[in-house]
C-alpha positions as CSV (number, residue, x, y, z in Angstrom):
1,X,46.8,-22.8,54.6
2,X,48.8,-21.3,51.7
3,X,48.3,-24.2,49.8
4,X,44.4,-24.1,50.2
5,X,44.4,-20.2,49.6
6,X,46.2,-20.5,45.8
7,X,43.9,-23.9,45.1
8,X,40.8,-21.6,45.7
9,X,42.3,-18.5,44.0
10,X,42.8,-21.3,41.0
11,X,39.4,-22.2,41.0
12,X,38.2,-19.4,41.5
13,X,40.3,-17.2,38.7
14,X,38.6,-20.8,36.3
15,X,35.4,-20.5,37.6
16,X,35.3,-16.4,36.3
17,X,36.5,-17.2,33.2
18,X,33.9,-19.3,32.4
19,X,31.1,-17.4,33.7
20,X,32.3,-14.7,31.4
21,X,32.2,-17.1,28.5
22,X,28.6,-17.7,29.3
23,X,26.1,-15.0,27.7
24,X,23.7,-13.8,30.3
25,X,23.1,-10.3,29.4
26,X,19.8,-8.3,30.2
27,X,18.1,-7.0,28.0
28,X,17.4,-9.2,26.4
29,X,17.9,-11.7,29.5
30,X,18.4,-14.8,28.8
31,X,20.3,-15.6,31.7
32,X,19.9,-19.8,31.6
33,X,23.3,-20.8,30.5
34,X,24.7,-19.5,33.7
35,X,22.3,-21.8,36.1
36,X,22.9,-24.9,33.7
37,X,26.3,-24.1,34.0
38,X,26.5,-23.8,37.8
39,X,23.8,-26.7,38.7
40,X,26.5,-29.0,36.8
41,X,29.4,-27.7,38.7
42,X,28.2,-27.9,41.9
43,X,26.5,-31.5,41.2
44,X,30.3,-32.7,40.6
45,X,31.0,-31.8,44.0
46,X,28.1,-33.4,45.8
47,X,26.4,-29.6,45.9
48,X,22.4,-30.4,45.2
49,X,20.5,-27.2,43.8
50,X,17.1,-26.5,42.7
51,X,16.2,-23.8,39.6
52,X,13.7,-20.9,40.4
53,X,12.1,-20.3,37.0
54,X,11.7,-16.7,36.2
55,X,10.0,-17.3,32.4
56,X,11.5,-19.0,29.3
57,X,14.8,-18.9,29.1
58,X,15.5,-17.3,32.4
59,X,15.8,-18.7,36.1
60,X,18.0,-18.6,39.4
61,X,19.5,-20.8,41.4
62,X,19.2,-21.9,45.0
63,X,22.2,-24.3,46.1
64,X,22.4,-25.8,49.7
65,X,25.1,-27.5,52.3
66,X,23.6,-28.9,55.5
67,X,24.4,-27.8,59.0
68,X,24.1,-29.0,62.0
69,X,21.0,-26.7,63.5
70,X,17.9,-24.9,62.0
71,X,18.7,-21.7,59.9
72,X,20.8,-21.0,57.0
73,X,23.6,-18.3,55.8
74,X,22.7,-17.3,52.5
75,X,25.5,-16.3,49.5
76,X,23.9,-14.1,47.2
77,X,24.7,-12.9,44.0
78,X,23.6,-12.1,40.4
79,X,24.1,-13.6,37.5
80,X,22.9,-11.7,34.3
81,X,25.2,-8.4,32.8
82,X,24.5,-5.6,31.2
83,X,24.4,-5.8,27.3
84,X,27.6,-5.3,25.4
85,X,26.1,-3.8,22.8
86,X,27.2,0.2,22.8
87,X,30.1,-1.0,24.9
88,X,33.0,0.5,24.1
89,X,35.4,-2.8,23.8
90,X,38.5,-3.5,22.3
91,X,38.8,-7.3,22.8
92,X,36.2,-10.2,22.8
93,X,33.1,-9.3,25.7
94,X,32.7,-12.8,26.3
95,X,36.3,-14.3,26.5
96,X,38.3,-13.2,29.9
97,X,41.5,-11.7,29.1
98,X,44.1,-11.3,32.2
99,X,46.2,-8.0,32.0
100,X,48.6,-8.2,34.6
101,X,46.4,-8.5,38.0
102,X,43.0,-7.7,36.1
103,X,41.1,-10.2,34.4
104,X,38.6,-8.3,32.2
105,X,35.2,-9.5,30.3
106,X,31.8,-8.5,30.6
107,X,30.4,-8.9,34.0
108,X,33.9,-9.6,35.7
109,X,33.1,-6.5,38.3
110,X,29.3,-7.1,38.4
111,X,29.3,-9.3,39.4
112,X,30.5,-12.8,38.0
113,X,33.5,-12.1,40.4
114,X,31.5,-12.3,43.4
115,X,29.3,-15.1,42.1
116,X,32.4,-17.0,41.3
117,X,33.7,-16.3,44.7
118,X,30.2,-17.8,46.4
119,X,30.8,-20.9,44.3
120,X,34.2,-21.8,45.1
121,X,33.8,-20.8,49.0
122,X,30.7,-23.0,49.0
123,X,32.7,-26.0,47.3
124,X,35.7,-25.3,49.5
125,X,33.6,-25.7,52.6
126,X,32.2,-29.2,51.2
127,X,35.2,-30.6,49.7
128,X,37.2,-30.0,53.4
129,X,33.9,-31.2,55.2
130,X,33.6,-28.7,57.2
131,X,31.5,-28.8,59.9
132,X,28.5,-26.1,59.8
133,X,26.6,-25.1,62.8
134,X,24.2,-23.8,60.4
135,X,23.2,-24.9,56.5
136,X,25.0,-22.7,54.1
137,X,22.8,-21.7,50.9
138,X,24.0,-20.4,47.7
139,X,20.8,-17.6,45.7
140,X,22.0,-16.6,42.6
141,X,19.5,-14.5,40.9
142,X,18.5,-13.3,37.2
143,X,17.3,-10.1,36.3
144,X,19.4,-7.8,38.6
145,X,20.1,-5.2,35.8
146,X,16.2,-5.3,35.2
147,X,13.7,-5.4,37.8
148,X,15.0,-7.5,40.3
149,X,12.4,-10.2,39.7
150,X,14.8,-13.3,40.3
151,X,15.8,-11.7,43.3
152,X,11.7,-11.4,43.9
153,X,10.8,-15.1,42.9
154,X,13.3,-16.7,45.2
155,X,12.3,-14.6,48.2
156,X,8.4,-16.0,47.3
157,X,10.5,-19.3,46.6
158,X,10.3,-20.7,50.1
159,X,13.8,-21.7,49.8
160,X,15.4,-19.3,51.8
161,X,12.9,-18.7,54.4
162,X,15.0,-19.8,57.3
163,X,17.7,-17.3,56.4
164,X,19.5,-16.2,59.5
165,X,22.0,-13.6,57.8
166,X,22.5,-12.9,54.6
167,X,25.8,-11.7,52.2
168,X,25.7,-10.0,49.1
169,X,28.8,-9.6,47.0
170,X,27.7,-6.9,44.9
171,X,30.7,-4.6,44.2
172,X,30.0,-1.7,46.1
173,X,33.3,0.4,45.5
174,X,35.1,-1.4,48.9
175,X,32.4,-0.3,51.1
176,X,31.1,-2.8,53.4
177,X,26.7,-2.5,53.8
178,X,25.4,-3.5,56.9
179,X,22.2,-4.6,56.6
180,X,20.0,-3.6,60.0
181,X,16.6,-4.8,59.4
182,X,14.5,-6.3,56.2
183,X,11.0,-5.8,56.1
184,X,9.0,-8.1,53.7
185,X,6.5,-6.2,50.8
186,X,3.5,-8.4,49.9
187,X,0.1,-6.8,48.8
188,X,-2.9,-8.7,48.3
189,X,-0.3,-11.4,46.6
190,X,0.5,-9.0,43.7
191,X,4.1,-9.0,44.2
192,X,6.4,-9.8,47.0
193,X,9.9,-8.3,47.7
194,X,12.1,-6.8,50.0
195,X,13.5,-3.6,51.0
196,X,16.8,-3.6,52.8
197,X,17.9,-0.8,55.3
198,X,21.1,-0.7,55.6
199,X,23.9,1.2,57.3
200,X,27.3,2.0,55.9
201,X,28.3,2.1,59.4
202,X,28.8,6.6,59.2
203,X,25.3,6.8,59.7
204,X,24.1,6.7,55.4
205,X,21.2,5.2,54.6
206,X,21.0,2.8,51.9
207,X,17.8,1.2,50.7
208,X,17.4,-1.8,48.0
């Protein structure tokens, strides 16, 4: 077990460091590098995925492993930054430096960490061939740090309609959100989305 536990912290400390290489800040949001980047990675490990186009230059990714029975777990994360511009940085944005036990870049808390965490727990599971009682699906989403309109487009996506729980790995200070009910918004096919309401477990609200 020890052994598998430093290979994933391995790939996982390689995958950050290239998702911090890859520009995907918003505004402007231009997020595509990061989808290219993670539909070839997973496509090297037998991971099929299918782009959600948000408009040019911009799109999510939707990522599935097969289960045995109908319903999927769904990873989420997102993959576009805040701009850098007006930061106030002393070393290179877009190249991760480690300092001791930090590795630091743009996006390393929010939240290319989590995403590269997704990743290399979903190519964990398929390179040990584990075997799922349900499919496991990976939605990583552009536009977070705008209007949440990846988010928006893969919910209208179909993709992740059989969705029997889902976990997001957005940095929430060490809190853990459970999420107790999620009630679809669609008018007259305007827009479609989805507000969350969730429970820190002392009783706080939290809607999304």
């Amino acid at each position: 077990m020890t052994k598998i536990m430093d290979e994933l912290r391995t790939e996982t400390i390689e995958l950050l460091s290239s998702l911090i290489g890859i520009r995907s800040e918003n505004p402007p949001g231009s997020e595509d590098g990061i989808p290219e980047f993670i539909e070839r990675y997973l496509a090297d490990r037998d991971i099929d995925s299918e782009r959600v186009p948000l408009e040019n230059g911009r799109s999510s990714i939707v990522s599935r492993i097969a289960g045995r029975l109908p319903g999927s777990y769904v990873l989420c994360g997102h993959i576009d930054t805040v701009p850098a511009e007006g930061s106030q940085w002393t070393t290179n944005p877009f190249f991760a430096h480690r300092e001791g036990r930090y590795l630091r870049g743009l996006g390393a808390a929010d939240m290319k960490s989590g995403v590269a965490v997704l990743i290399a727990l979903a190519c964990d599971i398929k390179k040990r061939a584990l075997a799922l009682s349900h499919d496991i699906v990976l939605a990583l989403t552009a536009d977070e740090e705008g209007s949440y309109r990846g988010a928006t487009s893969v919910a209208s996506s179909g993709l992740i309609d059989d969705a029997r729980f889902l976990l997001i790995a957005e940095p929430t200070g060490g809190a853990v959100y459970l999420v107790s009910r999620l009630l679809s918004l669609c008018s007259d096919g305007a827009g479609c989305g989805m507000v969350w309401h969730a429970t820190t477990g002392s009783g706080s609200d939290v809607e999304s």
